[in-house]
C-alpha positions in Angstrom: 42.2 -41.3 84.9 44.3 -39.4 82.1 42.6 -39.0 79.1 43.5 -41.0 76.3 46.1 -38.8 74.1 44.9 -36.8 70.8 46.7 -38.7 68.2 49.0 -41.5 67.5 52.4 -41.3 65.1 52.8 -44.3 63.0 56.3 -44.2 61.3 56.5 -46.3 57.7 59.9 -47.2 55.9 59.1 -47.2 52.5 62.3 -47.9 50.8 64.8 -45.2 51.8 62.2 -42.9 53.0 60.4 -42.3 56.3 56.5 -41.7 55.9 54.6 -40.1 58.9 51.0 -40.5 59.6 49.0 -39.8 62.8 45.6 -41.2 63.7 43.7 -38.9 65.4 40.8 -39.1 68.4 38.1 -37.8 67.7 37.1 -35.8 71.3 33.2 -36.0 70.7 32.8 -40.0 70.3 36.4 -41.2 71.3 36.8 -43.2 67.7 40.2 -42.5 65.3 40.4 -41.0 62.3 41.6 -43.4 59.5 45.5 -42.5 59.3 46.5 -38.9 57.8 49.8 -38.1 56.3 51.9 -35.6 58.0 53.1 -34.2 55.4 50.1 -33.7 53.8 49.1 -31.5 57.3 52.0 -29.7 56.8 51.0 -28.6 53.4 47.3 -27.9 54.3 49.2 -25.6 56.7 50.2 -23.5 53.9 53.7 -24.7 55.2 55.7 -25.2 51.6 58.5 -27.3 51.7 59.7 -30.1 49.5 61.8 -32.0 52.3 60.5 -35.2 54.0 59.7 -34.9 57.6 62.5 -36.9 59.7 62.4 -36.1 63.1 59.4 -37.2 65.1 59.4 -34.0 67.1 58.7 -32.2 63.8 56.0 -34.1 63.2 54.2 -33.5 66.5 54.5 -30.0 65.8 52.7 -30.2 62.7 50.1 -32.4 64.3 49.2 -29.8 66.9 49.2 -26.8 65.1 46.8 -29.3 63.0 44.4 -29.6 66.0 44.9 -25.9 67.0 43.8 -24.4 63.6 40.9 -27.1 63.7 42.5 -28.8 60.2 41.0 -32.0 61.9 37.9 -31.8 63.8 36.6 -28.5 63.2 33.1 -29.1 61.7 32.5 -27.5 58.3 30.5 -24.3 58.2 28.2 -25.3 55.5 26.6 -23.0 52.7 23.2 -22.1 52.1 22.3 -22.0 48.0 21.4 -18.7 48.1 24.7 -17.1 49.3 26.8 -20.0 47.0 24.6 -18.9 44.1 25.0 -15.2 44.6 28.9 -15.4 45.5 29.5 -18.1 42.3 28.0 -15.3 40.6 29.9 -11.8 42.3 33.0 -11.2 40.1 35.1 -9.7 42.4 35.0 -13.1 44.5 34.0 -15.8 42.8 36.7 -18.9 42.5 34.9 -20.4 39.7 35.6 -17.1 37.4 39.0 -16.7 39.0 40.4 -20.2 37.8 38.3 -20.1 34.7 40.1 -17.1 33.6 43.5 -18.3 34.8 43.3 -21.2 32.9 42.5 -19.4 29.9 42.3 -15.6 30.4 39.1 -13.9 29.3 37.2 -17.0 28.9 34.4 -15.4 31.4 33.7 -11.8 31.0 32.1 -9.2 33.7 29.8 -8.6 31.6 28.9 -11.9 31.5 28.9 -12.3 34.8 27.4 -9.5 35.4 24.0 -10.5 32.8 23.8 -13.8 35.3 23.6 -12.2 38.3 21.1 -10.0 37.9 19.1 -12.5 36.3 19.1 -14.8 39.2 18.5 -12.1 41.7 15.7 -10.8 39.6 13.9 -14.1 39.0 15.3 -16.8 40.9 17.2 -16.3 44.5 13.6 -14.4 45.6 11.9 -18.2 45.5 14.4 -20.2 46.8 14.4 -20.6 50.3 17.4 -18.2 52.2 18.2 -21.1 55.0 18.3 -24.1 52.3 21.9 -25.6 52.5 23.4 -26.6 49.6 24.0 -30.3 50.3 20.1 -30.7 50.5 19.7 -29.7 46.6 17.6 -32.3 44.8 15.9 -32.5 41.2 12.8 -31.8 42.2 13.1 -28.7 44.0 15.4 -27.5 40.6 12.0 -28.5 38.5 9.9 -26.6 41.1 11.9 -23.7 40.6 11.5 -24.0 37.0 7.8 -24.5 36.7 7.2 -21.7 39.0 9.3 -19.6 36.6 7.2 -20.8 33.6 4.1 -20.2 36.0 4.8 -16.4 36.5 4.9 -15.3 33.3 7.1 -12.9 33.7 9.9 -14.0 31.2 10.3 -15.9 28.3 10.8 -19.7 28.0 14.9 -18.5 26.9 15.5 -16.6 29.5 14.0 -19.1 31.6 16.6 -21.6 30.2 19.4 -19.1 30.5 18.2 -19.0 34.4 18.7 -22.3 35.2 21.6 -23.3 33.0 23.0 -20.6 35.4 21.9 -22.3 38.6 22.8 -25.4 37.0 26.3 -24.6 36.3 27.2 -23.0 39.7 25.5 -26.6 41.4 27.8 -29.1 39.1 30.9 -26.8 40.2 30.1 -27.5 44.0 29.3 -30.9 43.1 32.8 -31.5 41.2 34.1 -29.7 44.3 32.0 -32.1 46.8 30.0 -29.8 48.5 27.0 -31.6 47.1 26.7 -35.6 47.1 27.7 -37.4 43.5 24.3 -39.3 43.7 22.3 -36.0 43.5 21.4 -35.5 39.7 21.7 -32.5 38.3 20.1 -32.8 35.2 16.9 -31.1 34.1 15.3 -30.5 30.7 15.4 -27.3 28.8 11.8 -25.8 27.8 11.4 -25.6 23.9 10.6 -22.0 22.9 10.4 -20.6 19.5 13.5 -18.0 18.7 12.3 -14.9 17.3 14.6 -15.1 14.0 16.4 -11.6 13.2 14.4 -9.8 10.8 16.3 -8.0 8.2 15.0 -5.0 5.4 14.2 -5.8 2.1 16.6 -4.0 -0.6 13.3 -1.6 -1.2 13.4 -1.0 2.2 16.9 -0.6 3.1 16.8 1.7 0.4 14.0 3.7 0.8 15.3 4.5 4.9 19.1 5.0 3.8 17.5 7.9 1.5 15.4 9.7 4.9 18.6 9.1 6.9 21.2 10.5 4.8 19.0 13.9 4.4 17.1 13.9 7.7 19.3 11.9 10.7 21.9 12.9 12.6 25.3 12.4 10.8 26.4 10.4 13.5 23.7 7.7 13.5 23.4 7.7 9.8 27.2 6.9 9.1 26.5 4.2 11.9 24.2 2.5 9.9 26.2 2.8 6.8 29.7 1.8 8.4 27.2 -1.8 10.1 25.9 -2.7 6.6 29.1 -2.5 4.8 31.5 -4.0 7.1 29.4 -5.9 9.4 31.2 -4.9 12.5 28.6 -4.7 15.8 27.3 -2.2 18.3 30.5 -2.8 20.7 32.9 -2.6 18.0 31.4 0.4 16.9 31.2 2.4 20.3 35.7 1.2 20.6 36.2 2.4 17.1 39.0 4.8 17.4 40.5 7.8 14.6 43.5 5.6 14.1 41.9 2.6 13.3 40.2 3.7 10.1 42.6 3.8 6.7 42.3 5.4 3.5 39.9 2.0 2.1 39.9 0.1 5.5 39.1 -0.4 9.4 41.0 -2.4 11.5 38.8 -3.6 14.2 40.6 -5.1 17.1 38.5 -3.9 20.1 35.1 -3.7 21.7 33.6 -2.0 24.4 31.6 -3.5 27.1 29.9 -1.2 30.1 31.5 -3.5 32.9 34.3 -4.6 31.0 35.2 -1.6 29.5 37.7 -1.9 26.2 38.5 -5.5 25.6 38.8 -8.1 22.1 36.3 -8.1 19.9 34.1 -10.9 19.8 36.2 -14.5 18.4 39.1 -12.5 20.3 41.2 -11.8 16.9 42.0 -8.9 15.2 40.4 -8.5 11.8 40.7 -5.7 8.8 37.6 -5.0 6.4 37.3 -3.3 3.4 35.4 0.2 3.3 34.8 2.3 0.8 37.1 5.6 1.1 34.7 8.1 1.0 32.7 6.8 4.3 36.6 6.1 5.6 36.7 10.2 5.0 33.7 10.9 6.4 34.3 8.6 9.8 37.5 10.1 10.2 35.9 13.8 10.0 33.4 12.8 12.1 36.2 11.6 15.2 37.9 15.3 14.5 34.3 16.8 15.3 35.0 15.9 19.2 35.1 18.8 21.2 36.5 17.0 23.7 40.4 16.4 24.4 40.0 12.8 25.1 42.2 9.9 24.4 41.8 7.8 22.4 40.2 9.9 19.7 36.9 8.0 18.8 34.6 8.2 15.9 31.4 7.4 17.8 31.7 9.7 20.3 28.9 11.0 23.1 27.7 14.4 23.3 27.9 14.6 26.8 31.7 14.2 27.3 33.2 12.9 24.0 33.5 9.8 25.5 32.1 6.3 24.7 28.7 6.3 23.3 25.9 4.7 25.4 24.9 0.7 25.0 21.8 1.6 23.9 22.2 4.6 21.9 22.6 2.7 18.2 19.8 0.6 19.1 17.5 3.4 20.3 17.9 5.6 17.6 18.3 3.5 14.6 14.9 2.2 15.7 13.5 5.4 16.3 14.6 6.7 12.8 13.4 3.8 11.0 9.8 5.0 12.3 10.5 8.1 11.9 11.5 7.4 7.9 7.4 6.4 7.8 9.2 2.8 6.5 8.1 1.2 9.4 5.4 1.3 12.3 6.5 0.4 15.7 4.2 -2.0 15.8 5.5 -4.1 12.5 9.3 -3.1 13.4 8.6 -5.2 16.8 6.5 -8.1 14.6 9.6 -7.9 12.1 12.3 -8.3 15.2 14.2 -5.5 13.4 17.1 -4.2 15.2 20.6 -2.3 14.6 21.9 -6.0 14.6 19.9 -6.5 11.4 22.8 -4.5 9.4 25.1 -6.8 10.3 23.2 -10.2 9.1 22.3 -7.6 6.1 26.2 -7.0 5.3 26.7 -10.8 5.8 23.5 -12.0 3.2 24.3 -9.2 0.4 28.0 -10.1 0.6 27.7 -13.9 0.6 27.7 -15.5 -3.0 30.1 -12.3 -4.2 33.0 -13.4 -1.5 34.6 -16.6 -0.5 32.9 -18.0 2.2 35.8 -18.1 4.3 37.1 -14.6 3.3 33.5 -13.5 4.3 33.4 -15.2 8.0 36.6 -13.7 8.5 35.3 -10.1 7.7 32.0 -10.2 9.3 33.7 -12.0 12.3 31.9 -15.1 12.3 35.3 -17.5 11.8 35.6 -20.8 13.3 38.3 -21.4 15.8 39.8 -24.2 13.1 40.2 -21.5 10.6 41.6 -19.2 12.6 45.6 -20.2 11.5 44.1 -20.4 8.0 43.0 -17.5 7.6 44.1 -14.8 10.3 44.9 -12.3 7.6 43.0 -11.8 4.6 44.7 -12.7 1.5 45.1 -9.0 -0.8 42.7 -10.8 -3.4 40.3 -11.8 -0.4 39.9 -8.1 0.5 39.3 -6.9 -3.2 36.7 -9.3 -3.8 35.1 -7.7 -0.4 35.4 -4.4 -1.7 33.5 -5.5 -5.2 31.3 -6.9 -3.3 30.5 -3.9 -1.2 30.7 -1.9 -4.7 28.2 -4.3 -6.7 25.9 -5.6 -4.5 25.5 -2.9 -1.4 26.4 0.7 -2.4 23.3 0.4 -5.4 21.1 0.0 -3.4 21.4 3.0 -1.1 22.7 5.6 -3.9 24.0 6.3 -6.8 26.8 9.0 -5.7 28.2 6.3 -3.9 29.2 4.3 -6.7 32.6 4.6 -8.2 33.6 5.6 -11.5 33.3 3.8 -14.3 36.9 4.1 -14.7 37.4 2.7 -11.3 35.0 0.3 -11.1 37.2 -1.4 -14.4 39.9 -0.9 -12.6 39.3 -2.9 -9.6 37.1 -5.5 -12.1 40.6 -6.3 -13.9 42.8 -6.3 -10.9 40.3 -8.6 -8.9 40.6 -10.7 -12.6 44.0 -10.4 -12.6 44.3 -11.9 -9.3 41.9 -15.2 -10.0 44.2 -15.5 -12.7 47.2 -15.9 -10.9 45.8 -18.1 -8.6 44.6 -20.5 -11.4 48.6 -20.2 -12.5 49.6 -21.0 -9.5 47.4 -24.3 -9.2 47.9 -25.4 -12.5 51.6 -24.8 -11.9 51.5 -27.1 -8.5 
C-alpha cells in the first residue's frame, strides 16, 4: 500500500490573487499540520521575492525543499540556561546586543557586557544546573538561586541584585522570543541593601591634601585631582583627554575611554565644554608635550610604560594612596568615609551649585537630562563665565592662594559676568 503523500496544496482565490497553502503529514503520528502559507516557506527559505506564487509546480518546489531543510518537522534543538545565559551575554554573538545596538547604536556597551558576564560566571552559572533546559525555568528555582547567593556571603546585597536583574533580563528576552512559556513568571523581588553614599572632603580637608600633593605627588596625579574638582569631568574622560582638546581657559570633553570599548562618547553621549582656569590649561598642555612617546593622539594623561592610555585603576589607586600618604586620612577611615577619585567630581558639583544655574551646572558636570539636551547643548557665553567665577570664588580659595587671580582680573570678569545679567534682564523686560 502506497504511503499516504507528504502534503496537500490547497489553492485560495482571494480577490484577484491566488493564495497557496500546504497541509503537511506529520511522518511520526500520521496527523496534518494546520495549513501553512507557501509563500511564507518560501521566505523562511531565505528565498526574497515580492511576486505571488502562480504556478502549482512552484509551489511544490518550495514545499520540498521545505521538508528537505527540515523547515517543517525537524524537532527543535532546545537550549540549556547555562549556554543561553552565557551566549546572551558573549558580545561577539549575542542577538540581544546586536539588535539593541541596531536599533539605537551604543545603547549596550562591551564594557557593559563585559561587567555581566563575568559576574554571572563568577557567581551564578557555577550553581545552576549545566543540563537545565530553558523552557523548564520557574520562580522558584530563580528565588533559590537568589537565596543561595545571599547565603554565601560572598557579595553584597547590590551586586546580588545586579546578578539577577542580569539573568532576569536575558529570561524575559527568550520569553518575548518564546523559548520560554508566557505563563512562567518572571518576576522576583529585589533585596534592600543600604548604598554606601559617596563620601566627599571637607574644605579643611581638601585643603590640607591639595597642599601635600602640590609639593610632594607626582605632577601627573596631582593635576588629575585638580583638573576633577574643577571641572568635574571622570576617570574615563580623564584617561581620553587629548593635547588638542584643552584651550587657553577651556576643555572640550567629547570622549571617554573604556578598557573593552576602547575610545567612545562620554557618558550622556554629548559633547560638552567646561571652563578651566588658564594656568592649569598651561600646565595640562605641558604635561601632554612631556610624552616621550610618538603616539597619536597626543594625550595629557599618559602612561609611563608606552605613552599610551593610562590604566583604569591608576587615578583611583594613587589618589587613594596619596591621600594616606598626606597623613589626612588613615586607610581605615578613607574606606569608612567611601572616599574615592569620584569624590572630586560630586566635590566640583556641591561647591559649584548655588554660584551656577542649575541647568548650566548639569551641563558642565555632565549630569543633563535627555529633555534638556536641545535646550541647552551649548553653554550660553554668560553660562560659562558664571562657571568660571564660580571655580574662582568658591574652589580655587580653598586649595591656594597663588591660584587666585588678580584683583584686577577678578573685577574684570565680576563686571562682565554683571554686564551680562544685565542684558538678560533688558532683554526680558524688553519681551
Amino acid at each position: 500500500m502506497a504511503s499516504p503523500a507528504p502534503y496537500t496544496l490547497c489553492r485560495i482565490h482571494r480577490g484577484e490573487r491566488i493564495f497557496y497553502y500546504a497541509l503537511f503529514r506529520n511522518p511520526a503520528t500520521g496527523k496534518r499540520t494546520n495549513k501553512k502559507s507557501v509563500e511564507m516557506l518560501r521566505k523562511d527559505l531565505g528565498i526574497i521575492e515580492n511576486t505571488p506564487i502562480k504556478r502549482r509546480d512552484e509551489a511544490i518546489r518550495i514545499c520540498q525543499k521545505a521538508l528537505e531543510q527540515g523547515l517543517v518537522f525537524e524537532k527543535h534543538q532546545e537550549r540549556t540556561l547555562v549556554s543561553y545565559i552565557r551566549d546572551f551575554y558573549t558580545w561577539e554573538i549575542s542577538e540581544y546586543v546586536k539588535r539593541r545596538n541596531t536599533l539605537s547604536p551604543g545603547s549596550i556597551s562591551i564594557d557593559y557586557i563585559g561587567t555581566r558576564k563575568s559576574l554571572l560566571e563568577n557567581h551564578v552559572l557555577p550553581r545552576l544546573d549545566k543540563n537545565l533546559l530553558l523552557s523548564k525555568v520557574t520562580v522558584g528555582l530563580l528565588e533559590a538561586l537568589q537565596l543561595q547567593l545571599v547565603e554565601q556571603g560572598r557579595i553584597h546585597h547590590a551586586t546580588i541584585n545586579i546578578c539577577m536583574t542580569a539573568v532576569l533580563t536575558a529570561l524575559r528576552e527568550a520569553q518575548r522570543k518564546g523559548d520560554i512559556p508566557s505563563s512562567t513568571s518572571l518576576s522576583i523581588a529585589g533585596l534592600s541593601c543600604m548604598h554606601t553614599p559617596r563620601g566627599i572632603l571637607s574644605e579643611m580637608e581638601l585643603s590640607a591634601f591639595m597642599q601635600y600633593a602640590k609639593e610632594s605627588s607626582e605632577k601627573r596625579i596631582y593635576l588629575a585631582c585638580l583638573v576633577a574638582l574643577l571641572t568635574g569631568m571622570r576617570s574615563g574622560e580623564l584617561r581620553a583627554l587629548r593635547y588638542d582638546a584643552v584651550g587657553n581657559e577651556m576643555i572640550t570633553i567629547d570622549q571617554a575611554y573604556a578598557d573593552k570599548a576602547g575610545i567612545k562618547v562620554p557618558k550622556g553621549k554629548k559633547t560638552r565644554y567646561v571652563p578651566c582656569p588658564a594656568f592649569l590649561c598651561q600646565a595640562l598642555r605641558e604635561l601632554a608635550l612631556e610624552n616621550p612617546f610618538t603616539n597619536e593622539p597626543l594625550l595629557v594623561f599618559w602612561s609611563k610604560k608606552n605613552g599610551s592610555v593610562v590604566s583604569s585603576h591608576y587615578f583611583a589607586e594613587r589618589f587613594g594612596q596619596e591621600l594616606i600618604r598626606s597623613t589626612v586620612f588613615t586607610e581605615t577611615v578613607l574606606k569608612q568615609r567611601n572616599i574615592t577619585f569620584h569624590s572630586l567630581r560630586h566635590m566640583a558639583n556641591t561647591l559649584l551649585r548655588g554660584s551656577v544655574d542649575e541647568h548650566v551646572l548639569r551641563m558642565t558636570i555632565g549630569h543633563s537630562s535627555q529633555q534638556l539636551s536641545d535646550l541647552y547643548t551649548h553653554l550660553s557665553q554668560r553660562g560659562m563665565k558664571s562657571v568660571a567665577l564660580a571655580q574662582q570664588n568658591n574652589i580655587l580659595p580653598l586649595l591656594e592662594q597663588s591660584f587666585a587671580l588678580s584683583p584686577e582680573t577678578m573685577n574684570e570678569q565680576e563686571q562682565d559676568h554683571k554686564e551680562d545679567i544685565d542684558e538678560g534682564e533688558e532683554a526680558k523686560i524688553g519681551k
